[in-house]
C-alpha positions in Angstrom: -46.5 16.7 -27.8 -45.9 13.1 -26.6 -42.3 12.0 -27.7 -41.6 8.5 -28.6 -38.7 7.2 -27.2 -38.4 4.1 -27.4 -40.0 1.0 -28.4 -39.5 -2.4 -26.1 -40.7 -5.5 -27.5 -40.8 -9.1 -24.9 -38.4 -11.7 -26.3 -39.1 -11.1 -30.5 -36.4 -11.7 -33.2 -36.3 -10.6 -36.6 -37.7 -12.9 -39.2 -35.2 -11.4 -41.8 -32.5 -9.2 -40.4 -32.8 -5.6 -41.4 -32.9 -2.4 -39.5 -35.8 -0.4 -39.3 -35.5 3.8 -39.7 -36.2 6.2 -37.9 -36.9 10.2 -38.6 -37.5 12.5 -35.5 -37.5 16.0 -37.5 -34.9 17.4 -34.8 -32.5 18.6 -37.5 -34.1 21.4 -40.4 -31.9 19.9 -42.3 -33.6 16.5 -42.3 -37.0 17.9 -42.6 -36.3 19.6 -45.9 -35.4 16.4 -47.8 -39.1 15.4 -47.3 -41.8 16.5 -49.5 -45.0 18.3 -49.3 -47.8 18.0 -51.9 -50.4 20.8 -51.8 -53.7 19.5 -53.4 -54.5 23.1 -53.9 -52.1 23.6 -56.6 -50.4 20.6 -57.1 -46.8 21.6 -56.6 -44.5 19.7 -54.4 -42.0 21.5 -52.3 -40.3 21.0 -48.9 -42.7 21.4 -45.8 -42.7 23.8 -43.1 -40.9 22.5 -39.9 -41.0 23.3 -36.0 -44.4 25.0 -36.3 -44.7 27.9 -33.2 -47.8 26.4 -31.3 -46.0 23.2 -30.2 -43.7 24.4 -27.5 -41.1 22.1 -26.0 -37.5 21.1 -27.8 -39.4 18.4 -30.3 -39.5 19.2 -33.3 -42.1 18.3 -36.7 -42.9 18.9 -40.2 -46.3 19.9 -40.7 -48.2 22.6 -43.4 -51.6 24.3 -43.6 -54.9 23.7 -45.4 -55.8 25.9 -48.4 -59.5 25.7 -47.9 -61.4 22.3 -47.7 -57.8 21.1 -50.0 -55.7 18.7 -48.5 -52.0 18.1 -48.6 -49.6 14.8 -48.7 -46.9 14.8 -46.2 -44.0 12.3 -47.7 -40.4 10.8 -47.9 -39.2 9.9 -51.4 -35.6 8.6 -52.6 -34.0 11.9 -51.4 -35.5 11.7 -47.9 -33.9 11.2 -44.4 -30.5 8.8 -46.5 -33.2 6.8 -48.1 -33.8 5.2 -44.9 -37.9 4.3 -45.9 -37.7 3.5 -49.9 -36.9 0.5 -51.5 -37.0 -3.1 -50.8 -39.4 -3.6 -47.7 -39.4 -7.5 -48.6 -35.7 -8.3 -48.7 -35.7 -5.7 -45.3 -38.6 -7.6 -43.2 -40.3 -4.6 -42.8 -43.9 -5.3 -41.0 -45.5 -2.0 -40.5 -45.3 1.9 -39.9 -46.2 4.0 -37.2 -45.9 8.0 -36.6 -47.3 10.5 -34.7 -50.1 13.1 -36.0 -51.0 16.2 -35.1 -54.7 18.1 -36.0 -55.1 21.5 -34.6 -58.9 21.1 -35.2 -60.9 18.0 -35.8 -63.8 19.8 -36.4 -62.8 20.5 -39.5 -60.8 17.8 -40.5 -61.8 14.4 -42.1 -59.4 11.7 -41.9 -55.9 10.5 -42.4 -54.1 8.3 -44.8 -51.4 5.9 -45.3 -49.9 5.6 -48.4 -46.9 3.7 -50.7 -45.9 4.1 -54.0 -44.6 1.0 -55.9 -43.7 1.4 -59.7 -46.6 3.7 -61.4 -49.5 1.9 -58.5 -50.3 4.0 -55.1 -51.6 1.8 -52.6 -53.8 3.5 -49.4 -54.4 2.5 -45.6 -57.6 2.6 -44.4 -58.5 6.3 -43.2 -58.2 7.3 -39.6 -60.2 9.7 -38.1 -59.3 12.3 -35.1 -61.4 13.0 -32.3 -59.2 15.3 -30.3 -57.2 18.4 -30.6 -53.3 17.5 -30.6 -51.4 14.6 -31.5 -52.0 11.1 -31.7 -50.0 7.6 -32.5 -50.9 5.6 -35.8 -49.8 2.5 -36.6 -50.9 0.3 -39.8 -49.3 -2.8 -41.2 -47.9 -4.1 -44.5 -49.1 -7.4 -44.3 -52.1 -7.6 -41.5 -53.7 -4.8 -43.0 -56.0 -4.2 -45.6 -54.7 -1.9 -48.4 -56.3 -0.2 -51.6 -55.9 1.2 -55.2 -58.2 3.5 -56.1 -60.2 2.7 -59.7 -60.6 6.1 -61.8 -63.1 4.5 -63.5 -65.7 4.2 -61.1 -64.2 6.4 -58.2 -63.7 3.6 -55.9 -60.9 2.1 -53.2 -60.8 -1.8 -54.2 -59.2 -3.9 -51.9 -55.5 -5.5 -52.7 -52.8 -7.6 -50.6 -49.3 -6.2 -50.8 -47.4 -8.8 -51.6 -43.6 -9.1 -51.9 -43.0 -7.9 -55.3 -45.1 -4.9 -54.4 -43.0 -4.2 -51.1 -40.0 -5.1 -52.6 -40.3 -1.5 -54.8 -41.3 1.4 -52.8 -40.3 4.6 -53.9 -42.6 7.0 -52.0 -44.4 6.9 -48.6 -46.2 9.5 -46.6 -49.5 10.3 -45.0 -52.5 12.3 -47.0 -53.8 14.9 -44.8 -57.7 15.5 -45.5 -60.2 18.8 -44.2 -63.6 18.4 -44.5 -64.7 21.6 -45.3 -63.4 24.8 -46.2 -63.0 26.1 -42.4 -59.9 24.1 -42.2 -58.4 27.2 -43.9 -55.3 27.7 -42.6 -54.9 25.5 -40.1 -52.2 23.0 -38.9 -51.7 19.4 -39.7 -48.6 17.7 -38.4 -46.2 14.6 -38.6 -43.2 13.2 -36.2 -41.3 10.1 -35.3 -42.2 8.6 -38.0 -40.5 5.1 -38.5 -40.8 1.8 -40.1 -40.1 -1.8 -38.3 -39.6 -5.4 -39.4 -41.7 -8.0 -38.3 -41.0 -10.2 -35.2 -41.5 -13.8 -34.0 -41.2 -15.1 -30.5 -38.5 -17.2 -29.9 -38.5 -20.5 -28.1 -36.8 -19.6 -24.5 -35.1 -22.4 -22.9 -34.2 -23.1 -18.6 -32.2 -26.8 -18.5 -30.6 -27.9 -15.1 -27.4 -30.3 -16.0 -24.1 -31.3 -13.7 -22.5 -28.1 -15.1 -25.1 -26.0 -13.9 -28.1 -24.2 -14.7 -28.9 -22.0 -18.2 -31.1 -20.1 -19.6 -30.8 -20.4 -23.8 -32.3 -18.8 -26.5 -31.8 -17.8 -30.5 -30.1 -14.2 -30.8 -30.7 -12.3 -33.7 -28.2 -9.7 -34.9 -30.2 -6.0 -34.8 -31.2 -6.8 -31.5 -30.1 -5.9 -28.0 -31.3 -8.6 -25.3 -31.4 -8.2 -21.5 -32.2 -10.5 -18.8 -34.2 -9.7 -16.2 -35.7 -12.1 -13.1 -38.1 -11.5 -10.2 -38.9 -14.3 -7.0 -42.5 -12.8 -7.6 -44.8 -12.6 -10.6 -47.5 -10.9 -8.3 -45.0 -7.9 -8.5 -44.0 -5.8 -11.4 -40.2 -5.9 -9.8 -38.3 -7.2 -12.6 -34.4 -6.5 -12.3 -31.7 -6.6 -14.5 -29.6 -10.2 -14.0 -28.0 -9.5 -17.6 -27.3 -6.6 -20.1 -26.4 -5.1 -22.9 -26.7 -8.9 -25.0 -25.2 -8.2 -28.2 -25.1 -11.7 -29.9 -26.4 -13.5 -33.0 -27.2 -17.3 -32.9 -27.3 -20.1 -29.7 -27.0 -17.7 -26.8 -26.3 -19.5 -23.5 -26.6 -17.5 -19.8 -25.9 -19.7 -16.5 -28.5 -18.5 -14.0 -28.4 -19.3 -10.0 -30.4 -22.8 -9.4 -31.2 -21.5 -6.3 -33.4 -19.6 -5.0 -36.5 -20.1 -7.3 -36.7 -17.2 -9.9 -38.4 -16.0 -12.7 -36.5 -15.3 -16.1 -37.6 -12.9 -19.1 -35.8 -11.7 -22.1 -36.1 -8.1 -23.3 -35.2 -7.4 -26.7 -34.7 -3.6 -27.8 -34.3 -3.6 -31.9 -31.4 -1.0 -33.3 -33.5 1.3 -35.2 -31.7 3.5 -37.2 -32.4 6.9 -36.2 -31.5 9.7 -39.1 -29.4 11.9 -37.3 
């Protein structure tokens, strides 16, 4: 499976400083604090982990389809140190990305997001898989569009999270759908599944005084900066000039006024991995 490493974002801070989390299934342990919901018969319990057909050292949580019956994948207030319930507001949280695995999209429907805030679930749109194996899904808070489903009529009605919403999340996973009954027994999958805040570019600044020149910029705390430079922006031959940048507020670098050079700032956000 492809392994997420790491995420790199150019020169973003944090709108409001919080710490994203960060759940890579490596540890059992981990895996059985999250939840699995068998449509089937309606029981919760903890989902199977490291299933034999993905070789390699990653490991997952995943389950099986009972027929054309589906099954919800999710973390709740016991999961992974609570790292992905409560207030998403107050935490800046922007989106949510994982990686899913279908052993067989012939068989299989589609994908959702969902959240759980008070007695209200709110969905993603669905996502459908083309290919065998796993693939990255991403979905946002805010840019988005969300829905409840209406009992009455059997319908998803559109609805913007807002802040009082996100600011109460007790449950999120992914609903895993077949779409027919041939999906018996096979595998649906989830890994690196994390949550990050929203980001703004800051305004970068180069000034030439008597003293010198500088580069100068706005640090956030949660975030590691580096600065790189390249004499050639034909070239993708960026080099370090400055790192690790551990700072938060006015953050001032002198830089070489000669010869002409190129400066970027690199910003890698501490997510908070569950160990």
């Amino acid at each position: 499976m492809r392994v997420l490493l790491a995420i790199i974002f150019m020169i973003p801070t944090i709108s409001a400083q919080t710490l994203g989390g960060f759940e890579t299934f490596l540890q059992e342990a981990n895996a059985n604090t999250w939840n699995l919901f068998d449509f089937s018969t309606k029981e919760t319990n903890s989902p199977l982990w490291d299933f034999p057909a993905d070789a390699g050292d990653d490991k997952e949580i995943y389950s099986t389809f009972s027929g054309d019956q589906g099954f919800s994948l999710f973390a709740s207030n016991i999961s992974s140190n609570q790292f992905f319930v409560g207030d998403y507001t107050t935490a800046g949280i922007e989106r949510v990305e994982f990686e899913a695995y279908v052993e067989d999209p012939s068989s299989f429907r589609d994908l959702e997001i969902y959240i759980r805030s008070g007695n209200n679930f709110y969905y993603s749109s669905p996502f459908a898989v083309e290919a065998a194996g796993w693939s990255s899904v991403g979905y946002s808070f805010k840019r988005d569009q969300w829905f409840v489903f209406n009992e009455t009529n059997n319908q998803f009605i559109p609805v913007v999270l807002d802040d009082l919403i996100l600011s109460n999340i007790s449950e999120i996973g992914v609903n895993f759908h077949p779409s027919s009954a041939s999906a018996n027994g096979k595998v649906a999958a989830l890994d690196n599944f994390g949550l990050f805040p929203e980001y703004t570019n800051p305004k970068l600044n180069i000034n030439t005084t008597e003293a010198g020149t500088f580069i100068s910029f706005i640090a956030e705390a949660g975030i590691q900066y580096t600065i790189e430079a390249t004499d050639d922006l034909s070239k993708s031959n960026w080099s370090t000039f400055a790192s690790p940048i551990n700072a938060e507020g006015p953050f001032l670098a002198a830089v070489p006024a000669s010869p002409e050079r190129f400066f970027r700032v690199v910003a890698t956000p501490f997510i908070v991995q569950n160990p």
